[in-house]
N, CA and C atoms as an extended XYZ file, in Angstrom:
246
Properties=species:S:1:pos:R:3:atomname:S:1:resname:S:1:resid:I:1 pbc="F F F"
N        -4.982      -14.564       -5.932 N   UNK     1
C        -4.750      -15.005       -4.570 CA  UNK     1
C        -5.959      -15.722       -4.000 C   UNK     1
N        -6.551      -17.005       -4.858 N   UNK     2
C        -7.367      -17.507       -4.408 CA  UNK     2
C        -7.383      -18.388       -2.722 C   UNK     2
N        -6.028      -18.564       -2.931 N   UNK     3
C        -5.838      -19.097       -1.783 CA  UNK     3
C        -5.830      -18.063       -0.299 C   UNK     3
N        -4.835      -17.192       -1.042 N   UNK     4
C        -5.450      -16.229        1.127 CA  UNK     4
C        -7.091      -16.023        1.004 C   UNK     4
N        -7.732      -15.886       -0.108 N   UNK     5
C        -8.848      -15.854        0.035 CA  UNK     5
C        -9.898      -16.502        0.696 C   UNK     5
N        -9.364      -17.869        0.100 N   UNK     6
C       -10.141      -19.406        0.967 CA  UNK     6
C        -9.897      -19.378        2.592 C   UNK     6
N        -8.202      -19.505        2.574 N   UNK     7
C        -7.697      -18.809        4.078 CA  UNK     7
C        -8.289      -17.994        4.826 C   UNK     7
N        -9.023      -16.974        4.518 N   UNK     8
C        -9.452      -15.893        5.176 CA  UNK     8
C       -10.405      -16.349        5.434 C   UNK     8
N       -11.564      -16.765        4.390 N   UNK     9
C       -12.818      -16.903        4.538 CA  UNK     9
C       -12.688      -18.087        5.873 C   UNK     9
N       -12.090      -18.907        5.760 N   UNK    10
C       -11.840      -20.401        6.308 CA  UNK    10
C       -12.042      -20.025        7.719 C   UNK    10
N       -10.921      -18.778        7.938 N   UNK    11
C       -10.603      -18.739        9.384 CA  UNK    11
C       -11.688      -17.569       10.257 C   UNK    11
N       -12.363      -16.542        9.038 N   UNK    12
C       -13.356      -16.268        9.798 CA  UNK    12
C       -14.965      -17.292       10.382 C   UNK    12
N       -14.856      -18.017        9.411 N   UNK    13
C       -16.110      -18.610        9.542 CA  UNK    13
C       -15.499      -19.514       10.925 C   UNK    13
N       -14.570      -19.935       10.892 N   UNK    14
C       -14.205      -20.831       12.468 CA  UNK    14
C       -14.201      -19.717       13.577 C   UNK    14
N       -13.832      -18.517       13.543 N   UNK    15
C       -13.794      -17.685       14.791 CA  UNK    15
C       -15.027      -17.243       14.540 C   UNK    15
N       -15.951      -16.879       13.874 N   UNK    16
C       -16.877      -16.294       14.087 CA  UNK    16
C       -18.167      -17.617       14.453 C   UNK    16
N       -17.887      -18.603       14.106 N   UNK    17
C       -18.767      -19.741       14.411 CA  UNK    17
C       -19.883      -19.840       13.342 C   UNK    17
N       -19.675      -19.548       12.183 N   UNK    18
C       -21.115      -19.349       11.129 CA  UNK    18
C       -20.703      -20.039       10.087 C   UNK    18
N       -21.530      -20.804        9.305 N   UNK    19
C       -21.040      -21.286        8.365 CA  UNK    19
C       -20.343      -21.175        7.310 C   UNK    19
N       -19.265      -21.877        6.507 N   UNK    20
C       -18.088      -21.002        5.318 CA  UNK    20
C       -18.754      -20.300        4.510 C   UNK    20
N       -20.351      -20.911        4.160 N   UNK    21
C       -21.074      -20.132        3.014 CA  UNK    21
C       -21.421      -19.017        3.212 C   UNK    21
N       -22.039      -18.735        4.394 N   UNK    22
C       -22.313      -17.284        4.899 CA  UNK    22
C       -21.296      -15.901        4.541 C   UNK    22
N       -19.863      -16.748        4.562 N   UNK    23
C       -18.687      -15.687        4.213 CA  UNK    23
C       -18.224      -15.159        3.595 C   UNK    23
N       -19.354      -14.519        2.739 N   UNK    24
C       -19.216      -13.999        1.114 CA  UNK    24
C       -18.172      -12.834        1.139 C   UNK    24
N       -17.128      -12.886       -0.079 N   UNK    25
C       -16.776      -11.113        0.205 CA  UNK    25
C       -17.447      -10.044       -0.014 C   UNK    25
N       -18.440      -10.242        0.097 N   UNK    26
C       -19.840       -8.553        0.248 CA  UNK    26
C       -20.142       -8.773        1.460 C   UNK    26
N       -19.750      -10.189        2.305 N   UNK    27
C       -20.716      -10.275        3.547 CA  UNK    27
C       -19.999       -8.825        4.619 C   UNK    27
N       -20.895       -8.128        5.266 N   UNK    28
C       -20.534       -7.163        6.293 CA  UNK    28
C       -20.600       -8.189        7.237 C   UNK    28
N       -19.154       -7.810        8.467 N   UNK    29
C       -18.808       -8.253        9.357 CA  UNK    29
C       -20.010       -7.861       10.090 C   UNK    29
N       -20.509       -6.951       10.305 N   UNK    30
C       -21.366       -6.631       11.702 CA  UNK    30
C       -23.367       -7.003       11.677 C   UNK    30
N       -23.332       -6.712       10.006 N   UNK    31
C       -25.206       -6.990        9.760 CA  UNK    31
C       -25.323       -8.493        9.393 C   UNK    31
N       -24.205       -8.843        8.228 N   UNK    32
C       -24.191      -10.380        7.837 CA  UNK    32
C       -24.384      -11.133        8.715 C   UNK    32
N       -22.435      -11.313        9.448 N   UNK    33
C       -22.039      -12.429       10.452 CA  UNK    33
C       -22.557      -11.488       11.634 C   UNK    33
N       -23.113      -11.055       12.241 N   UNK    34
C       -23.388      -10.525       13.490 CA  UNK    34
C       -21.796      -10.712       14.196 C   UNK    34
N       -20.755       -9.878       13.987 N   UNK    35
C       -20.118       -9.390       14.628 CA  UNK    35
C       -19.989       -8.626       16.168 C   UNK    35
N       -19.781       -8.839       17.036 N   UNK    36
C       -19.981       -7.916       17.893 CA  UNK    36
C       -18.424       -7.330       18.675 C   UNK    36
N       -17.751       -6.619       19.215 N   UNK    37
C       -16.827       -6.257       20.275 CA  UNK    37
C       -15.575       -7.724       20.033 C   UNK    37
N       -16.843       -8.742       20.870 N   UNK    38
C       -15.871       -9.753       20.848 CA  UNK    38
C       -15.803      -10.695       20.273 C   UNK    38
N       -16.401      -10.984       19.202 N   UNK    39
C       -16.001      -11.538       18.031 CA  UNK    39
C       -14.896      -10.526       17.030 C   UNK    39
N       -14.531       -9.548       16.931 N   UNK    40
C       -14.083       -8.709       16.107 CA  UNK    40
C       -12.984       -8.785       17.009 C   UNK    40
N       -12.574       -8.908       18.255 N   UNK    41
C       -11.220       -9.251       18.628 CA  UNK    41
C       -11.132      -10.601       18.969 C   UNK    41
N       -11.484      -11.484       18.413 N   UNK    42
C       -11.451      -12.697       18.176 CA  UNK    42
C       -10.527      -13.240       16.808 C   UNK    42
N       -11.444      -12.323       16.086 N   UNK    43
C       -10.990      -12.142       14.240 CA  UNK    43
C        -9.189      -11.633       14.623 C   UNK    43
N        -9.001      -10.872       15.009 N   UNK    44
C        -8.326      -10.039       14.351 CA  UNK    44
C        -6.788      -10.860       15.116 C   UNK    44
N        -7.071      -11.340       16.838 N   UNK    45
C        -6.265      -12.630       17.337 CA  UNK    45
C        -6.115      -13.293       16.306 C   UNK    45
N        -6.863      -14.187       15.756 N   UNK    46
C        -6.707      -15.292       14.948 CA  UNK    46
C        -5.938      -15.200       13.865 C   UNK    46
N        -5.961      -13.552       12.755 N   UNK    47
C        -5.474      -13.073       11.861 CA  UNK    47
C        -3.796      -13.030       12.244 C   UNK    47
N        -3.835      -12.436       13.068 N   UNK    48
C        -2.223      -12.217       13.559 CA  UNK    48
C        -1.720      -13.431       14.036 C   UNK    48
N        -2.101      -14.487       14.672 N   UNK    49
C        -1.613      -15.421       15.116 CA  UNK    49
C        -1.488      -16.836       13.462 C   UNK    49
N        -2.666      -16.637       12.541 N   UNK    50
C        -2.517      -17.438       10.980 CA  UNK    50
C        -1.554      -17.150       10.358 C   UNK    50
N        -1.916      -15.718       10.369 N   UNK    51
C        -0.788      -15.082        9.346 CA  UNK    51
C         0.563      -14.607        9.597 C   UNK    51
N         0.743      -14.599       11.199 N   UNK    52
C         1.752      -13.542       11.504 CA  UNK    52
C         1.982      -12.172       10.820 C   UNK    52
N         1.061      -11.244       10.914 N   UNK    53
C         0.648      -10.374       11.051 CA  UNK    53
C         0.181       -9.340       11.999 C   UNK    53
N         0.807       -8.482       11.861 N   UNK    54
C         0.287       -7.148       12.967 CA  UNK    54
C        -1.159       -6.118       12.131 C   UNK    54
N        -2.325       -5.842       12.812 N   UNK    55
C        -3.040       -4.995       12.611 CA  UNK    55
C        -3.213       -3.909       13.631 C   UNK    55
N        -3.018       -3.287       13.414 N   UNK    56
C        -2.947       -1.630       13.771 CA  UNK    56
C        -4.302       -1.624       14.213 C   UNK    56
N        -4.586       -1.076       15.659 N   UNK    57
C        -5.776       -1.016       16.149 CA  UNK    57
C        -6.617        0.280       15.551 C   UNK    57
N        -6.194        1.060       14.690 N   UNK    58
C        -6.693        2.498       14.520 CA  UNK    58
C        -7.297        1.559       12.780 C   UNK    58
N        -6.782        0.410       12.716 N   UNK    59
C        -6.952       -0.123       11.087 CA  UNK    59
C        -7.952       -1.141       11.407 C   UNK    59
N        -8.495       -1.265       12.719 N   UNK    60
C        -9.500       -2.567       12.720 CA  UNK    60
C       -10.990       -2.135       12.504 C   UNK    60
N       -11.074       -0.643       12.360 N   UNK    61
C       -12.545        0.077       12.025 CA  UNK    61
C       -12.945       -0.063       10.696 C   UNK    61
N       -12.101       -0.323       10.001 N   UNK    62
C       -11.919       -0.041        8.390 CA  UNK    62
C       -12.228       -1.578        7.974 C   UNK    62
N       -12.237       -2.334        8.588 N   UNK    63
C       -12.430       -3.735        8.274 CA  UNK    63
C       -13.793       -3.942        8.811 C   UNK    63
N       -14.597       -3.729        7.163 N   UNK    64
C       -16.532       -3.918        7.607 CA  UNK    64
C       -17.094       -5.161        6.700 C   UNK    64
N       -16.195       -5.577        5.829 N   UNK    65
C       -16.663       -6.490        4.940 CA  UNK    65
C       -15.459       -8.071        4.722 C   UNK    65
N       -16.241       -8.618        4.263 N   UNK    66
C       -14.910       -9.910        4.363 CA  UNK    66
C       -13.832       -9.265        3.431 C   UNK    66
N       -14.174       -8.958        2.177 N   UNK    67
C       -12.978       -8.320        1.399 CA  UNK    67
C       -12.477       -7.181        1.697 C   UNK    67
N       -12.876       -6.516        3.186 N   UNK    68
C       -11.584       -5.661        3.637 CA  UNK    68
C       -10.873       -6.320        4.190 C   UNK    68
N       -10.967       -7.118        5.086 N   UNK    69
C       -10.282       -7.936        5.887 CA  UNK    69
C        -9.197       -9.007        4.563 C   UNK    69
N        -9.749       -9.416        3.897 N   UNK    70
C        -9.013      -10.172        2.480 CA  UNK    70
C        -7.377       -9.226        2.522 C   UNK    70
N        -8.220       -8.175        1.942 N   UNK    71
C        -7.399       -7.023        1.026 CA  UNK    71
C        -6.560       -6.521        2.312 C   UNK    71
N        -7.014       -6.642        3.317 N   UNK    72
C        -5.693       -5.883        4.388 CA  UNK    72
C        -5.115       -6.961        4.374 C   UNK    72
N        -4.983       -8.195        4.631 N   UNK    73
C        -4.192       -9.334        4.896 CA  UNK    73
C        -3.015       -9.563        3.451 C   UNK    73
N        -4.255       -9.492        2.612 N   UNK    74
C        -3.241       -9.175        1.629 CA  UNK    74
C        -2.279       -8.240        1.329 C   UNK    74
N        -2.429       -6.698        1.485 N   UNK    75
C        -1.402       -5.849        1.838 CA  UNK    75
C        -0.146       -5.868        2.293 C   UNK    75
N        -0.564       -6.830        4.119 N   UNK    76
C         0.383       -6.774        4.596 CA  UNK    76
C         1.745       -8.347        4.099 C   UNK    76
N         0.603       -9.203        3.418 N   UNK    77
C         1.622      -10.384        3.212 CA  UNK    77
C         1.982      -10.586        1.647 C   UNK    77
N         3.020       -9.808        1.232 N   UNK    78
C         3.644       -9.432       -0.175 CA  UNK    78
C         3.718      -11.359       -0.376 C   UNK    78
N         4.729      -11.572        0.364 N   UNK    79
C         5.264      -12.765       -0.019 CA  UNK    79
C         4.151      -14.093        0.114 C   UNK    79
N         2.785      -14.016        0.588 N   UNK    80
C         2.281      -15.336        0.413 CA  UNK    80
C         1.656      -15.977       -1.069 C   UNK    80
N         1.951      -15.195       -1.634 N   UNK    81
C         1.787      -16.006       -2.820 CA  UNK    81
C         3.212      -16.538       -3.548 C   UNK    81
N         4.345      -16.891       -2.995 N   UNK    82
C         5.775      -16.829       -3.101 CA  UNK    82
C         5.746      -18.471       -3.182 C   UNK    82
């Protein structure tokens, strides 16, 4: 799923304002990209509104690294690699 991958990375680096390279999947949302409150509901708008996707607010703590955020998107979208 190289592609939700690129996708993901793509659309954090535009909401978070940092460059695509910075958006490694080891990068931590909060020490890497300096995440804060409102960038992290920035992310997670943008996620649901790309993907049409719902994230569960009790599931947005669990998302600390780009490849959690990957891997939940991926979870929830069986069919984008269709």
């Amino acid at each position: 799923m190289a592609s939700l991958e690129n996708d993901v990375k793509a659309l954090l680096a535009q909401q978070l304002e940092v460059p695509i390279h910075e958006v490694t999947t080891t990068a931590d949302l909060k020490k890497d990209l300096t995440v804060n409150d409102l960038g992290r509901s920035r992310m997670i708008n943008a996620i649901r509104e790309r993907f049409d996707v719902y994230i569960e607010e009790e599931d947005t703590d669990q998302l600390n690294t780009t490849q959690d955020v990957i891997k939940y998107v991926e979870t929830k979208l069986w069919w984008y690699s269709l």
